[in-house]
C-alpha positions, 0 to 999 in steps of 0.5 A: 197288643191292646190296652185290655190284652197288656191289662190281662196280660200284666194280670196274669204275670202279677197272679204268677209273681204272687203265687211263687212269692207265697210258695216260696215263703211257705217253703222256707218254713219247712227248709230246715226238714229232714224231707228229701226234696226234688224239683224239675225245672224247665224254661223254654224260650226259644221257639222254632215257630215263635221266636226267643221270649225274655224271661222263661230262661231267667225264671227257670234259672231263678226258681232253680238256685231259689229251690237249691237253695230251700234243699230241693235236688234240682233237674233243670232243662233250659230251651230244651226239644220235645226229646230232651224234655221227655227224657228230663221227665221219666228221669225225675218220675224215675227219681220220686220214689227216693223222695218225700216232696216233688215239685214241677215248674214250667216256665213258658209264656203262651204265644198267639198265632194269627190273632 
């Protein structure tokens, strides 16, 4: 990896490490609501093709205790097949009409392949 893909590379996560710390601070003001919230989390790390990653799991697994925490109902798939992650999805669109707020997080990390 070159120095200016570690550059863009560091840029973009930190660009992600912001967003999340703002929306979670902006979360916390409305936890104490009577809003009925629900989340889907996925986190895929391993890959057929692209081998295991480090963190989307552990960001999953953190957004999801976070968002728990801030009185989401939380549907969390981890290292989940194409299959697994289409049913996840009709479950949670199924679930919104009981729900005031959604929201959807997808934990992965772009690959590069043959350059």
């Amino acid at each position: 990896m070159t120095t200016m893909n570690r550059f863009f590379s560091t840029s973009i996560c930190m660009r992600l490490i912001l967003f999340l710390a703002v929306l979670i601070n902006s979360l916390q003001g409305i936890s104490q609501t009577n809003e009925r919230r629900l989340a889907l989390v996925i986190g895929n790390a391993a890959y057929q093709y692209g081998g295991q990653l480090k963190n989307p799991v552990s960001d999953a697994n953190l957004m999801g205790s976070t968002l728990q925490e801030l009185g989401f109902d939380v549907i969390k798939k981890t290292d989940a097949r194409l299959s697994d992650m289409q049913n996840t999805f009709k479950e949670f669109v199924s679930r919104l009409d009981n729900y005031d707020v959604a929201l959807f997080f997808y934990a992965v990390h772009g690959l590069q392949v043959d350059g």
